[in-house]
N, CA, C and O atoms as a GROMACS GRO file, in nm:
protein
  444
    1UNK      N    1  -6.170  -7.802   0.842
    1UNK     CA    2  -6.046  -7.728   0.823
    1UNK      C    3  -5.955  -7.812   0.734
    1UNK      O    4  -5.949  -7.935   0.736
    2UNK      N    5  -5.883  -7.731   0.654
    2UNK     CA    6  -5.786  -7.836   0.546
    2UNK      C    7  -5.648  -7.762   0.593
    2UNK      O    8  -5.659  -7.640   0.608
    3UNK      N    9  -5.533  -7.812   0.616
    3UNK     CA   10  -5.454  -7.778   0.605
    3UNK      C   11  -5.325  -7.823   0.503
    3UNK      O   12  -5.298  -7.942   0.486
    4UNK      N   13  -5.254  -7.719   0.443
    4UNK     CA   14  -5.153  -7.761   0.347
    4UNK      C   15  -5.028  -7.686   0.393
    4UNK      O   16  -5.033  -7.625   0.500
    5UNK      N   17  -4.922  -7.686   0.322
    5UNK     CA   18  -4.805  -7.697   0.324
    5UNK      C   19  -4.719  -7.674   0.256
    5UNK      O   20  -4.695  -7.766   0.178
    6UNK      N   21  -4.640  -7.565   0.244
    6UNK     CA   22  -4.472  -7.557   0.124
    6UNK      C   23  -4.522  -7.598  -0.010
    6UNK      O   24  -4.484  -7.694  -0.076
    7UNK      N   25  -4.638  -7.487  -0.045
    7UNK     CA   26  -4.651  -7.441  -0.208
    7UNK      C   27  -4.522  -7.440  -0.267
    7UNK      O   28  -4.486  -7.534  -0.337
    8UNK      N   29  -4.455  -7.350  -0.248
    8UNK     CA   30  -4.321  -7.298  -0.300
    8UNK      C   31  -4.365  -7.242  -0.430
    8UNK      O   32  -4.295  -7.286  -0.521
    9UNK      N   33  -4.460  -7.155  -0.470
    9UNK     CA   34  -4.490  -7.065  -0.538
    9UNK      C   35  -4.356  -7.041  -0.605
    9UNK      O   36  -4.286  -6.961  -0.542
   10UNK      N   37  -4.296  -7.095  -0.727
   10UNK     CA   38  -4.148  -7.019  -0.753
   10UNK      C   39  -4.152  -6.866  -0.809
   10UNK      O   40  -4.238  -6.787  -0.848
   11UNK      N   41  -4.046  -6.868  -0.795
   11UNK     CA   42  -4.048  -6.680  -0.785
   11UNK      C   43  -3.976  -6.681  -0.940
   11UNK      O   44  -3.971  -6.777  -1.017
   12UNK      N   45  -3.915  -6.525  -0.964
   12UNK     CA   46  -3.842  -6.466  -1.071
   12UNK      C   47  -3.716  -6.495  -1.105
   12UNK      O   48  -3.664  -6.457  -1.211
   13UNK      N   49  -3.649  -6.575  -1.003
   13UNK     CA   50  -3.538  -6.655  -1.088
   13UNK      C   51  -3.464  -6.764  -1.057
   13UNK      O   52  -3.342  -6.752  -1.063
   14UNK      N   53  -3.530  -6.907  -1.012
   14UNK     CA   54  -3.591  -6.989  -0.954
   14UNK      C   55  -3.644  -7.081  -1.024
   14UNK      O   56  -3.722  -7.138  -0.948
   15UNK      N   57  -3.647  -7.138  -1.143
   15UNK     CA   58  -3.738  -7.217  -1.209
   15UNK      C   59  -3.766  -7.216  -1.342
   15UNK      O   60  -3.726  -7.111  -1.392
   16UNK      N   61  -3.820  -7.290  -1.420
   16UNK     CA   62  -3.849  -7.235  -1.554
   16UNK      C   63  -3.977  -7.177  -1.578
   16UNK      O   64  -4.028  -7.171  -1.466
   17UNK      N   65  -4.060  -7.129  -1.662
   17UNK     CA   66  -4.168  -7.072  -1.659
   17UNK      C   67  -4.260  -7.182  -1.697
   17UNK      O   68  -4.377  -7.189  -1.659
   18UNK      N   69  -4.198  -7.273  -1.776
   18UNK     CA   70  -4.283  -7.420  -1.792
   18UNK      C   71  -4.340  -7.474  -1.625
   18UNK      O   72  -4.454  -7.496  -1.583
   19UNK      N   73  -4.226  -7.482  -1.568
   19UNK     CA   74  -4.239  -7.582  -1.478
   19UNK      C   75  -4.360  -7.456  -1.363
   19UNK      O   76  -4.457  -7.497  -1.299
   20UNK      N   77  -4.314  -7.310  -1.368
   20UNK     CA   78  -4.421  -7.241  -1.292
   20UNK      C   79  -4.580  -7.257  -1.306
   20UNK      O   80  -4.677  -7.254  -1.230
   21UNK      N   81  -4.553  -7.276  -1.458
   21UNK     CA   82  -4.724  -7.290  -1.506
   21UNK      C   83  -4.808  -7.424  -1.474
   21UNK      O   84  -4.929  -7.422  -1.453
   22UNK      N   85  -4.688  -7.599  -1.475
   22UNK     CA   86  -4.700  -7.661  -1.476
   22UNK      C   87  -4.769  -7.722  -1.351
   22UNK      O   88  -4.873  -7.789  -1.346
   23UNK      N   89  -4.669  -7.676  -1.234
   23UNK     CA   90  -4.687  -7.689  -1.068
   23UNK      C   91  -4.786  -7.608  -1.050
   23UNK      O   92  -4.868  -7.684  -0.998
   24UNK      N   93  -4.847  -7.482  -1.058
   24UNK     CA   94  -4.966  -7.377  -1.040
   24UNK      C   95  -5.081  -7.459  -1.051
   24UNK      O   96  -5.169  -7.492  -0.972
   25UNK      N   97  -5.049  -7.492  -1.217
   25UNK     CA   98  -5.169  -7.565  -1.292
   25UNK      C   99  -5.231  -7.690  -1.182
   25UNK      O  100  -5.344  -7.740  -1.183
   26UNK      N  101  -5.125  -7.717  -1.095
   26UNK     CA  102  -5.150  -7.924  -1.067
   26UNK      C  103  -5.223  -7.855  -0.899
   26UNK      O  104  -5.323  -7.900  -0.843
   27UNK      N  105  -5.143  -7.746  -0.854
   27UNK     CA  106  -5.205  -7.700  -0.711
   27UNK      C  107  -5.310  -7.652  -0.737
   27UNK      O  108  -5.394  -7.678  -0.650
   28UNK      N  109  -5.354  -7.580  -0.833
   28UNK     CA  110  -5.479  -7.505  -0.881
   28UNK      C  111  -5.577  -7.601  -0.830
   28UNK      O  112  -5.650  -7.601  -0.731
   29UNK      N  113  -5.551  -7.706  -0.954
   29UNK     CA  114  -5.680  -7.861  -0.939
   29UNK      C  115  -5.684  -7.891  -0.805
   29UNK      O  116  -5.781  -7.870  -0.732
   30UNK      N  117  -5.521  -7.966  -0.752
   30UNK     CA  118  -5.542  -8.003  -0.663
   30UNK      C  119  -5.650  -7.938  -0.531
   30UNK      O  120  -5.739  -8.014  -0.493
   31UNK      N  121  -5.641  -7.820  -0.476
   31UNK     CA  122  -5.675  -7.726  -0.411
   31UNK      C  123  -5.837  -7.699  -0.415
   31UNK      O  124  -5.918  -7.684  -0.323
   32UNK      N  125  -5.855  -7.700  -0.565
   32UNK     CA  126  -6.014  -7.694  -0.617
   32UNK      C  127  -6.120  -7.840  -0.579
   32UNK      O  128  -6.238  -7.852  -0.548
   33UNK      N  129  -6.006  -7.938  -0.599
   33UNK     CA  130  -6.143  -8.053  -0.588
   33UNK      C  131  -6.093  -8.062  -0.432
   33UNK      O  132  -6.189  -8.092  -0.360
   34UNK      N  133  -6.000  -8.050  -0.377
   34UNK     CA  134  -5.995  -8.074  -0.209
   34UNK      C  135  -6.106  -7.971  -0.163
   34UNK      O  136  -6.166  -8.030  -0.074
   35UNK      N  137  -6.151  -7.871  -0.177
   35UNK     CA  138  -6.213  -7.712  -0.177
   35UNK      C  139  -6.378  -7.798  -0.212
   35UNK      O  140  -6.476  -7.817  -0.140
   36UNK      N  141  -6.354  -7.829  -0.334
   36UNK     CA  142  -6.527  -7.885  -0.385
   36UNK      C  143  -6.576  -8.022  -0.285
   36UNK      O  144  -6.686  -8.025  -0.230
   37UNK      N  145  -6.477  -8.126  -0.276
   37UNK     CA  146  -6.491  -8.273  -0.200
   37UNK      C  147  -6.505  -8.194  -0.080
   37UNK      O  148  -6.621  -8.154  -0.076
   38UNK      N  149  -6.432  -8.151   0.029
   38UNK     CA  150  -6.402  -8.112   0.143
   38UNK      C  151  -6.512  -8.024   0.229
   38UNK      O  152  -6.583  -8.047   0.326
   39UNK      N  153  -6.488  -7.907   0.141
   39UNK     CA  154  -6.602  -7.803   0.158
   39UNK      C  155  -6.551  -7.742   0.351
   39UNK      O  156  -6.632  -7.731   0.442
   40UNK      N  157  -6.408  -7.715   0.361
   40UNK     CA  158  -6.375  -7.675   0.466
   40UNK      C  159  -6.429  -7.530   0.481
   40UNK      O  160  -6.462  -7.460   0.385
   41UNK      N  161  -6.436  -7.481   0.644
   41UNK     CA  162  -6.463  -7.334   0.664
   41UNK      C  163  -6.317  -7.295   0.613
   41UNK      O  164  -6.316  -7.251   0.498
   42UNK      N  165  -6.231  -7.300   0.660
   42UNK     CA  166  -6.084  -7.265   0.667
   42UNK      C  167  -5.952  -7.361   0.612
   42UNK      O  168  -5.917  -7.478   0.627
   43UNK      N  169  -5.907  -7.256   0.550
   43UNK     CA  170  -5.743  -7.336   0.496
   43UNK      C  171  -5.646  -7.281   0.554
   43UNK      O  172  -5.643  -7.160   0.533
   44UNK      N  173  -5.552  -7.326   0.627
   44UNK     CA  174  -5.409  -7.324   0.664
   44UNK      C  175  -5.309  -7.338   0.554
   44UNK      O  176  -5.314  -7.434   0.477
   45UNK      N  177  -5.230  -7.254   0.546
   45UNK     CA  178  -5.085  -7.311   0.459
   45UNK      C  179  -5.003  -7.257   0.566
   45UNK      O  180  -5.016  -7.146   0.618
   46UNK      N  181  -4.918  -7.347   0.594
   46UNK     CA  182  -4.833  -7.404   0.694
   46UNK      C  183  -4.722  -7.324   0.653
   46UNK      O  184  -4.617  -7.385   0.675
   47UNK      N  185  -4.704  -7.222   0.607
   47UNK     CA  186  -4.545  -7.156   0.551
   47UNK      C  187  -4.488  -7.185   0.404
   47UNK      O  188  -4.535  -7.250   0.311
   48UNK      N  189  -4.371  -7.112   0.418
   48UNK     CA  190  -4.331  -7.143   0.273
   48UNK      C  191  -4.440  -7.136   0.145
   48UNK      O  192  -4.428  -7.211   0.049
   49UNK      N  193  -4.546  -7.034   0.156
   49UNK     CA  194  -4.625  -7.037   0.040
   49UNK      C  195  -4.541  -6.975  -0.100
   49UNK      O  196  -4.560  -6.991  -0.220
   50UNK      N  197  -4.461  -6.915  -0.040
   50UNK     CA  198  -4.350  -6.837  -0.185
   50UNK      C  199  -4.181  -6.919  -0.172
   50UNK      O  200  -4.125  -6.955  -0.069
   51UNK      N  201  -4.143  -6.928  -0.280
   51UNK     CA  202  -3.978  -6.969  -0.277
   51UNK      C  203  -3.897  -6.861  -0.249
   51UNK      O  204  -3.812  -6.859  -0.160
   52UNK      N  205  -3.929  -6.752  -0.341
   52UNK     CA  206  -3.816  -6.654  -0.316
   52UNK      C  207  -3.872  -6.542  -0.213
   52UNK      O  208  -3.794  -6.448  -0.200
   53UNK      N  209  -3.968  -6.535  -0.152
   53UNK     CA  210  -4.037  -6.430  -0.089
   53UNK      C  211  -3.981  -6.284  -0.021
   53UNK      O  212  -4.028  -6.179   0.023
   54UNK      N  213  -3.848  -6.350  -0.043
   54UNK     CA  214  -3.757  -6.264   0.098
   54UNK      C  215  -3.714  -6.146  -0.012
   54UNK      O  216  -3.720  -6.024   0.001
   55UNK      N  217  -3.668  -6.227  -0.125
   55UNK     CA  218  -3.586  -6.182  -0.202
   55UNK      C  219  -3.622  -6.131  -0.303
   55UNK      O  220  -3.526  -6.101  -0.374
   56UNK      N  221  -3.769  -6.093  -0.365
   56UNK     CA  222  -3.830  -6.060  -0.456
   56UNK      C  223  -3.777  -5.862  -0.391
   56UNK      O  224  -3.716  -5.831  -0.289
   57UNK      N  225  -3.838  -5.763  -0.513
   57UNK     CA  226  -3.915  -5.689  -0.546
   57UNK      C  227  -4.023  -5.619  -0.494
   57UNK      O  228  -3.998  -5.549  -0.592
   58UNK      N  229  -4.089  -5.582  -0.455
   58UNK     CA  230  -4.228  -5.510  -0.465
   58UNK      C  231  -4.314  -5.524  -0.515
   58UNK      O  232  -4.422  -5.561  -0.468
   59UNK      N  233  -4.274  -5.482  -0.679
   59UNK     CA  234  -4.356  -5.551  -0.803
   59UNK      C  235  -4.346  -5.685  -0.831
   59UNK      O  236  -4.430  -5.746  -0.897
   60UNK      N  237  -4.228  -5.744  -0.777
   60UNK     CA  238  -4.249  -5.915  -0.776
   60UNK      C  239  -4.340  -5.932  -0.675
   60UNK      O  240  -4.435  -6.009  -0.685
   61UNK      N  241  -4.313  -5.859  -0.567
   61UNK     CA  242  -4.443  -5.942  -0.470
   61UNK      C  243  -4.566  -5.964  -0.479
   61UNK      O  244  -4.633  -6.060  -0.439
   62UNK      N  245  -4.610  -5.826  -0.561
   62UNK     CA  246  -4.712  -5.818  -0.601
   62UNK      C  247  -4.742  -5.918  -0.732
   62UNK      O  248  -4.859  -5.932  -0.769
   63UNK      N  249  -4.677  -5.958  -0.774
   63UNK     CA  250  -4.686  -6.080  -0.884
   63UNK      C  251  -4.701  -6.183  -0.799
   63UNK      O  252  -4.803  -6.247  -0.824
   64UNK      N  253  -4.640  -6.222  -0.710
   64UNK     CA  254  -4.651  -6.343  -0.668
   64UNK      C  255  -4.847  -6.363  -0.584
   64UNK      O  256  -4.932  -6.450  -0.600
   65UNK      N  257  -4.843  -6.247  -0.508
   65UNK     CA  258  -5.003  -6.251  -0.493
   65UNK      C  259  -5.096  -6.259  -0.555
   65UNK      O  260  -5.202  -6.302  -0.512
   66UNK      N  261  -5.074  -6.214  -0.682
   66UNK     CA  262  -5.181  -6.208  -0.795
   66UNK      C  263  -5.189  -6.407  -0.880
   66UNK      O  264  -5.281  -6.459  -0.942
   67UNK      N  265  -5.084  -6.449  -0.852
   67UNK     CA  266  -5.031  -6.571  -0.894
   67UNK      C  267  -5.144  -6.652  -0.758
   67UNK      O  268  -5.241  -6.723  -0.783
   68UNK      N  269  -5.092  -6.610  -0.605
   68UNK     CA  270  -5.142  -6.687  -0.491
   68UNK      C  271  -5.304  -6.704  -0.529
   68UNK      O  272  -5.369  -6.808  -0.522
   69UNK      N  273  -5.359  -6.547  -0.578
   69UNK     CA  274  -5.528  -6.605  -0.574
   69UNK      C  275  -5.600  -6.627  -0.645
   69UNK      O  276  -5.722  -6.617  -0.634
   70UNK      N  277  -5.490  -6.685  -0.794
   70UNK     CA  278  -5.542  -6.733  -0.888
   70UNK      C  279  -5.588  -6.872  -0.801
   70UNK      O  280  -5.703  -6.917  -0.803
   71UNK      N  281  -5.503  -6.918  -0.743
   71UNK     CA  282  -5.489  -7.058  -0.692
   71UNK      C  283  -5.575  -7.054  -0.590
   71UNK      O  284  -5.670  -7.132  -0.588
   72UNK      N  285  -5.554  -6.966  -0.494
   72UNK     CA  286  -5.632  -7.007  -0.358
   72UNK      C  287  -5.760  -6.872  -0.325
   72UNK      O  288  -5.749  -6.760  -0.375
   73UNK      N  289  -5.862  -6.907  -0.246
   73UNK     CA  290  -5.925  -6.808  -0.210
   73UNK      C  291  -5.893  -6.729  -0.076
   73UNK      O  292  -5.782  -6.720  -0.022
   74UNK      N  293  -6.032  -6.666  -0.028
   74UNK     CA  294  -5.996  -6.593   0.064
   74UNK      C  295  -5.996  -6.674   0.258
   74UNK      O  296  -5.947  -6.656   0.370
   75UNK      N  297  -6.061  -6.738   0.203
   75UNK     CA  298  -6.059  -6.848   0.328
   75UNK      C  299  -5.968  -6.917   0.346
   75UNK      O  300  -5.973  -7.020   0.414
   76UNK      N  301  -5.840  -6.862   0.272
   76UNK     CA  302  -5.676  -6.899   0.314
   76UNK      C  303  -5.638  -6.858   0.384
   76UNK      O  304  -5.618  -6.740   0.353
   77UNK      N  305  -5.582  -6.896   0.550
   77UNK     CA  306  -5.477  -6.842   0.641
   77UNK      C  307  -5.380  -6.905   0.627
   77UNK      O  308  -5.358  -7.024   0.645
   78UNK      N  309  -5.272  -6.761   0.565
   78UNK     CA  310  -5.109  -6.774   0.536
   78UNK      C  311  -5.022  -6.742   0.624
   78UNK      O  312  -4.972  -6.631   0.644
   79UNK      N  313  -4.995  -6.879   0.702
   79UNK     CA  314  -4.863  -6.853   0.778
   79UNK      C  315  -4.718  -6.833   0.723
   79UNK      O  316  -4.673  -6.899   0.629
   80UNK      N  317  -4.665  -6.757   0.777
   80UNK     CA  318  -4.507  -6.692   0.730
   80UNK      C  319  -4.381  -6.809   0.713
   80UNK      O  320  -4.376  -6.834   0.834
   81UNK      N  321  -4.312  -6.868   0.674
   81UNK     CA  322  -4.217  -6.957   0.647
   81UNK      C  323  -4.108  -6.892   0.630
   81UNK      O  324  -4.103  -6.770   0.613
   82UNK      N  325  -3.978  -6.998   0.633
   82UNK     CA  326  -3.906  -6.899   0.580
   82UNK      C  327  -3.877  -6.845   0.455
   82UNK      O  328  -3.827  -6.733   0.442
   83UNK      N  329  -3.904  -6.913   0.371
   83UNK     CA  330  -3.901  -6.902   0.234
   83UNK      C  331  -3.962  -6.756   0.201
   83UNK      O  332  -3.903  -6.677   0.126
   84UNK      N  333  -4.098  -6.723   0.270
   84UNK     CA  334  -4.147  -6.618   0.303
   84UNK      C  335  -4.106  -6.477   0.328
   84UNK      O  336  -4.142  -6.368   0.284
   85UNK      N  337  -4.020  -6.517   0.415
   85UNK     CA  338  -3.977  -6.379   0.495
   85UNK      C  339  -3.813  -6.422   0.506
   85UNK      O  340  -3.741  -6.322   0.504
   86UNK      N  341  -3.773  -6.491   0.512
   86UNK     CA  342  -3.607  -6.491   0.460
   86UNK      C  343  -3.561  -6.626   0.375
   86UNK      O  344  -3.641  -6.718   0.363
   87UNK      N  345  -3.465  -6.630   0.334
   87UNK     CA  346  -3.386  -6.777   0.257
   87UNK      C  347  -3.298  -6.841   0.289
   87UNK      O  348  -3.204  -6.871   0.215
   88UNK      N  349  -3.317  -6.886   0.450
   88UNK     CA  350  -3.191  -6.984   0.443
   88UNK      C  351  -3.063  -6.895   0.468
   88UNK      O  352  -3.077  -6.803   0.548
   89UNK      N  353  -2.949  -6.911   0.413
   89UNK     CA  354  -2.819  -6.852   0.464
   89UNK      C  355  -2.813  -6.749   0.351
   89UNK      O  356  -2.716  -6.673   0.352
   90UNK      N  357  -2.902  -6.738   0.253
   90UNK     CA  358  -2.842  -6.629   0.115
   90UNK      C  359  -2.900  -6.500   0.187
   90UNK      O  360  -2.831  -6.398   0.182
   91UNK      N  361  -3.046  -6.497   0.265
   91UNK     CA  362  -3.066  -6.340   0.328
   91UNK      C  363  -3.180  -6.427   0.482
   91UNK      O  364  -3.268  -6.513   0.489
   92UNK      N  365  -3.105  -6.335   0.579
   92UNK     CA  366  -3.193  -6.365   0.704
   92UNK      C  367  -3.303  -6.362   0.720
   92UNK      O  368  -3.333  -6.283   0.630
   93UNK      N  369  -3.414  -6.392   0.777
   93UNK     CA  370  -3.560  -6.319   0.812
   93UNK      C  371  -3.563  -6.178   0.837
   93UNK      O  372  -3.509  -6.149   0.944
   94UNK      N  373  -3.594  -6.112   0.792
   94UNK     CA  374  -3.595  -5.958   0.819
   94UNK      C  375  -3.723  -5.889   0.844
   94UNK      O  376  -3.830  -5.920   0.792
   95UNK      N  377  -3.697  -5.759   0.957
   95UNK     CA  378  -3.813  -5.720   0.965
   95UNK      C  379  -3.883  -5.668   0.881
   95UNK      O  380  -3.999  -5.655   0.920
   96UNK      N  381  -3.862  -5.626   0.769
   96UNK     CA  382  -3.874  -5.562   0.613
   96UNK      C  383  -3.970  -5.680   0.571
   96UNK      O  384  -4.091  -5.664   0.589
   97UNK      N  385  -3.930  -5.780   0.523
   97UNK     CA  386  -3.982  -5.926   0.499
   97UNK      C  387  -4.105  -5.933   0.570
   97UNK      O  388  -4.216  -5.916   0.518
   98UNK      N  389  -4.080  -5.960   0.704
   98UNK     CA  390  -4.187  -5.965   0.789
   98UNK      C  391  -4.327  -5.933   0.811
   98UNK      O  392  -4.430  -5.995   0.839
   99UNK      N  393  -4.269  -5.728   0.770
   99UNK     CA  394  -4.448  -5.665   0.759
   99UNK      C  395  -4.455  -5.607   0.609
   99UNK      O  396  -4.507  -5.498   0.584
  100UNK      N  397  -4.409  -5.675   0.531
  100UNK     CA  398  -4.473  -5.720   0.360
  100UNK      C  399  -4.508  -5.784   0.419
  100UNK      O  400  -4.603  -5.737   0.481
  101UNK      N  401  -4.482  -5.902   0.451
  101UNK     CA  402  -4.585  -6.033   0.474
  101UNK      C  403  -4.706  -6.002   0.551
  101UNK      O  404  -4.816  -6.026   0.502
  102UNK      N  405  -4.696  -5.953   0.661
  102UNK     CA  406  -4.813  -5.942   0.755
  102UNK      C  407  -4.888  -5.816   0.659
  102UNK      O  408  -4.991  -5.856   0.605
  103UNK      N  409  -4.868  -5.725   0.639
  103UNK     CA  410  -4.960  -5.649   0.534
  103UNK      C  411  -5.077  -5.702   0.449
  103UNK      O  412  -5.196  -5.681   0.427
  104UNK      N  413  -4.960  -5.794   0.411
  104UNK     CA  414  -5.084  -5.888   0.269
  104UNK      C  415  -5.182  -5.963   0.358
  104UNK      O  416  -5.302  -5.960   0.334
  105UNK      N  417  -5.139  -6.019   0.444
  105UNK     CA  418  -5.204  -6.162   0.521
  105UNK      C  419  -5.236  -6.187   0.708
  105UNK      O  420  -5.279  -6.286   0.766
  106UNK      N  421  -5.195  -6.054   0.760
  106UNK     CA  422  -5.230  -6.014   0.888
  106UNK      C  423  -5.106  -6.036   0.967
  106UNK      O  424  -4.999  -6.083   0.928
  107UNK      N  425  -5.132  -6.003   1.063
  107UNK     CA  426  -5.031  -6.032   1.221
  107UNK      C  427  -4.980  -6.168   1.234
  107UNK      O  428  -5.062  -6.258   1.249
  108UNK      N  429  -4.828  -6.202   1.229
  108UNK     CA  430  -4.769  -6.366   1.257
  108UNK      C  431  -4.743  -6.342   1.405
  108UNK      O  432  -4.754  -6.235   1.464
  109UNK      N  433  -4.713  -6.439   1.445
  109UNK     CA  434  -4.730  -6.467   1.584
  109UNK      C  435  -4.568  -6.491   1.578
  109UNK      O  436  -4.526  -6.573   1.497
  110UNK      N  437  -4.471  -6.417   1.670
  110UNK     CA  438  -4.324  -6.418   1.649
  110UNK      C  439  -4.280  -6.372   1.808
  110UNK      O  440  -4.348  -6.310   1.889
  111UNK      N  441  -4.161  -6.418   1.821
  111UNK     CA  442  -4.110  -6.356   1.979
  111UNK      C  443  -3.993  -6.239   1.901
  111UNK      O  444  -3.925  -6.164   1.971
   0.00000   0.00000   0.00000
C-alpha cells in the first residue's frame, strides 16, 4: 500500500499555468517510479487532492479529473479533504461538494 497526501491539484484561478504544468509534471514522475519501484495493490491520497475543489464549476471539475488521471490510476483511493469539498473560511464543506465528490470516487465516511 502507498500512501500520499495534499496533491493540491491547482484549480482555475489559483496559480499560474507554468507552475500547474510544472508541479503535475514532478507528481506525474514522482507517482510513476513510486508505482514502478513499489508495485503497491493500493494508493491512498489522504485529502486535499484538488485546491479549489469546493469552488470550481462542473466543467472545471470535470477538468480537474481529467488532469487527476493523467497523473494517477485507478488503484487510487481518494479521500475527501477540505480543499475538496470546502475552503477554509471563503466557502464551508457543503453537501453539494460532498456528493460531486463521492460520485467521482465513492462513499466518504462522515458523521
Amino acid at each position: 500500500v502507498l500512501v500520499v497526501s495534499d496533491l493540491h491539484l491547482l484549480g482555475p484561478t489559483r496559480g499560474h499555468w507554468f507552475d500547474k504544468l510544472r508541479r503535475e509534471w514532478a507528481m506525474e514522475r514522482t507517482l510513476s517510479a513510486a508505482l514502478s519501484l513499489l508495485a503497491p495493490d493500493a494508493v491512498f491520497v489522504l485529502g486535499d487532492t484538488f485546491d479549489e475543489g469546493a469552488t470550481v464549476s462542473d466543467s472545471q471539475w470535470s477538468e480537474y479529473l481529467r488532469r487527476l488521471r493523467r497523473i494517477a490510476d485507478r488503484r487510487f483511493h481518494v479521500l475527501p479533504g477540505n480543499h475538496c469539498t470546502g475552503d477554509h473560511f471563503r466557502k464551508p464543506v457543503s453537501a453539494e461538494a460532498i456528493a460531486r465528490f463521492e460520485r467521482e470516487f465513492g462513499p466518504s465516511t462522515r458523521s
